[in-house]
C-alpha positions, 0 to 999 in steps of 0.5 A: 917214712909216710909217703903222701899221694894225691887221690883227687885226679881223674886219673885216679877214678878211672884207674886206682889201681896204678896208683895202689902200685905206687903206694904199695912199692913206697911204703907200708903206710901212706898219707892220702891227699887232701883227706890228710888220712893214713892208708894201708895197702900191702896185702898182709898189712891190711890182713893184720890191721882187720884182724887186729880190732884192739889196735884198729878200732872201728871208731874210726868210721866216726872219726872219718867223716868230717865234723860239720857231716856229723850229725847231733843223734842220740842213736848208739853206734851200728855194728860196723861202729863198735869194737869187742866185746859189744860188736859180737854181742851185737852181730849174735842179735842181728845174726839170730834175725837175719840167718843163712836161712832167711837170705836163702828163702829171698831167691826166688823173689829176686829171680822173680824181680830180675826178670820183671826189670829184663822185661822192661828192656825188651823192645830196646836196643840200647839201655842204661844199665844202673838205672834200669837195673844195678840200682832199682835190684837191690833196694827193692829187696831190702826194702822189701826185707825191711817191710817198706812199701813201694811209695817209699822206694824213691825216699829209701834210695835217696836216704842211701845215696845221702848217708854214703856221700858222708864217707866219699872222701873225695866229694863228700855230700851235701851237708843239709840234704844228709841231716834232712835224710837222716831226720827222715829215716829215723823219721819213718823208720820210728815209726815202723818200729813202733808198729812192729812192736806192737804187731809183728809181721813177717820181715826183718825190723819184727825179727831184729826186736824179737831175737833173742841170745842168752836173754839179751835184746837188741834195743829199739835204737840198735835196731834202727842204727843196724836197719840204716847199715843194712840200708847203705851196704845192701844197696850200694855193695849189690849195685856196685858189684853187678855194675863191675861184673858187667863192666869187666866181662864187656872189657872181655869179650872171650870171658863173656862168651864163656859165661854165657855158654856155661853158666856154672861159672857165674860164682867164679865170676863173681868172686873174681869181680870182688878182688878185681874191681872191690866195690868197697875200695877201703874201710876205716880204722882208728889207732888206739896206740901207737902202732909199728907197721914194718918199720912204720909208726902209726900215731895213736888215734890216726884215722887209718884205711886199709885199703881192700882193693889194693890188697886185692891187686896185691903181685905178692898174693895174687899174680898178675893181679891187674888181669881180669880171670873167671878161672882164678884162684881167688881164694884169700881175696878179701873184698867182704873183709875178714874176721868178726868183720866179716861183712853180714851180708856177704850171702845176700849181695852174692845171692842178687848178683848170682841170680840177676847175671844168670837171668841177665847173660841168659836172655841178652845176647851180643852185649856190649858197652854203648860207650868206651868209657865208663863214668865211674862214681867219683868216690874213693870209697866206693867203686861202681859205674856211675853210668853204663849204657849198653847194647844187646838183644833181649830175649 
């Protein structure tokens, strides 16, 4: 039996995860009100719908977003859209452009970048963390891998806010502002593409038009739909994941300590920040048949979210899983996905936030929250403090 759960209360923002309990003790699948979509919770069922593409199609992104949100493109669908076999031709293009390698070489731009935004703190006692820093960190740098001048930084933001408000769910965006973005993305982006292709340069837009597997090429319109991916999940994947390190270690003031006196924990931190406040709560399948799920039959061609936080606060794979531990086992946690779905950049998010908290937990001390409340963004997808000011000393 399907049971149905409401995610619009307040209740919900500030805590999914009381109800991801509930959904997971109900039933394998559940309906999700008033989105009328089904969602997947246990830990092994989310498991076995990521690692199953040909029954749990990423059609289901398209299928998501709600008809008037849709826009009239003629672009193809980006990497995360597409199913076998186009999405590992597709993912061996853009990994050939954006290599182990390429994310490495960027460290020492971000710590460079990380301590011109400390910087600007000095002086303050009391500052507002995601506009200061979680936000202006990470589109700075995939602007700047994306070869985007500084003057567009504003426009790149303000693109990146529009296209995830199409998958909040629960207060889905603004209809004309998002066709106005996309327009103006497409819009400038064209035209980079047209000048790198004419006269490469040193970042990722030459790259993507230049790799090269077995002969084959990405086309323009791939290399635009993958730079408008990269878009959405560099920005808001980063800000979101330094924005719950912080929140969580302000929550625990003993763990805090313990990362500052010894930071050789931050990659633990980290990881432990994944499976317990997943910035990307859910992502999106469709059925493309009739699916038994433990006793459950999911319909052919169900919009189905398999929900990634709540497998990461699933009692059966991890143990007390609602208790936040640097020293955890959080292996298996699987806030980047799985599989060929395996987030391509995973090593970059994990790179901004590993180098920003050793900068951040080294020069501020006696950090705390300004408000005990936290304003959380009101999305089901995304989990990010919309707000959080702080209080420290900054060296």
């Amino acid at each position: 039996m399907i049971a149905d759960f409401n995610i619009t209360s307040p209740e919900v923002a500030r805590n999914p995860y009381a109800l991801f309990t509930e959904m997971r003790r109900a039933s394998p699948v559940c309906r999700l009100q008033p989105i009328q979509l089904l969602s997947v919770g246990r830990y092994h069922d989310v498991v076995r719908v990521l690692h199953d593409s040909k029954r749990f199609s990423n059609s289901g992104y398209n299928a998501s977003v709600p008809k008037e949100m849709q826009e009239n493109s003629t672009m193809p669908p980006s990497i995360v859209q597409v199913d076998p076999p186009r999405h590992g031709q597709l993912r061996a293009l853009v990994t050939k452009a954006f290599t182990p390698r390429t994310v490495a070489q960027l460290e020492p731009r971000i710590r460079e970048l990380s301590r011109e935004l400390i910087d600007g703190l000095r002086g303050q006692s009391t500052f507002e963390l995601t506009s200061a820093i979680t936000i202006p960190l990470p589109m700075i740098v995939i602007a700047e891998l994306l070869g985007v001048g500084p003057e567009r930084r504003g426009d790149f933001k303000r693109w990146s806010d529009d296209f995830v408000s199409t998958l909040a769910l629960v207060e889905p965006g603004n209809r004309e502002r998002v066709r106005r973005s996309t327009e103006e993305f497409y819009g400038y982006f064209g035209q980079v593409l047209e000048e790198r292709r004419k006269e490469p340069r040193d970042d990722l837009i030459s790259r993507l038009l230049l790799a090269d597997v077995d002969g084959s090429r990405l086309t323009p319109e791939e290399v635009l739909s993958f730079a408008n991916t990269l878009l959405i999940g560099g920005n808001e994947t980063t800000t979101s994941l330094i924005g719950n390190a912080m929140v969580a270690l302000t929550d625990n003031p003993d763990q805090l300590a313990e990362v500052q006196e010894n930071p050789a924990l931050i990659p633990a931190l980290i990881e432990e920040v994944l499976r317990f406040e997943s910035p990307a709560q859910c992502i999106f399948r469709q059925t493309t048949t009739d699916v038994d799920l433990d006793g459950v039959t999911i319909p052919r061609g169900a919009v189905v979210l398999p929900l990634l936080a709540s497998a990461n606060h699933d009692e059966s794979r991890f143990p007390d899983p609602d208790r936040f531990d640097i020293h955890r086992d959080t292996k298996g946690q699987i806030a980047f996905g799985i599989d060929i779905h395996f987030c391509i950049g995973a090593a970059l998010a994990r790179l901004e936030a590993r180098v920003l908290l050793e900068e951040m937990l080294g020069r501020m001390k006696n950090i705390q929250r300004a408000e005990k409340d936290v304003a959380w963004t009101p999305s089901f997808f995304i989990r990010s403090p919309q707000s959080l000011p702080l209080r420290a000393r900054i060296d």
